[in-house]
N, C-alpha and C positions, 0 to 999 in steps of 0.2 A: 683392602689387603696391601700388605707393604711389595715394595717390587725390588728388593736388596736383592745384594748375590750372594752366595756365602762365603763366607771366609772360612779358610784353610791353615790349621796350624800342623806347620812341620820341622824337625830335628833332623840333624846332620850328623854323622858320627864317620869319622874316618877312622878308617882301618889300616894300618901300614904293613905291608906284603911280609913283617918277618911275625906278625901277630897268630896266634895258632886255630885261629879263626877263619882266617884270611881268606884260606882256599875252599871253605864250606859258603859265605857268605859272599864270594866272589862267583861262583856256578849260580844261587840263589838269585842274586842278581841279574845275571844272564838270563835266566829260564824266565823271569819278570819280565825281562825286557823282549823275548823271543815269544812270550803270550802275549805282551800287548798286541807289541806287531803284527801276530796274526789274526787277534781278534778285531784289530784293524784291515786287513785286508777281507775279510770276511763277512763287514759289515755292511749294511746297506749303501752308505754313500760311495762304495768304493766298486758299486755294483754297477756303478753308473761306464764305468770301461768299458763291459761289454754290450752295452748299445750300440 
């Protein structure tokens, strides 16, 4: 079996605050990043604090 990692292809797209988008895709973002973070706090490795 090969022991590779995988590779990740990703796109960038800036959005400038007067674009009528802006503020639907800007909350979007937020909620992304406020689920990560909690399903980081929530996971096992981080379970290791309350020992």
């Amino acid at each position: 079996m090969s022991d590779s990692k995988p590779m990740y292809r990703t796109h960038q797209v800036w959005i400038k605050p007067g674009h009528r988008l802006f503020a639907y895709l800007d909350q979007a973002c937020q909620n992304a990043k406020n689920l990560y973070n909690t399903t980081n706090f929530y996971s096992a490795p981080s379970q290791a604090r309350y020992n």
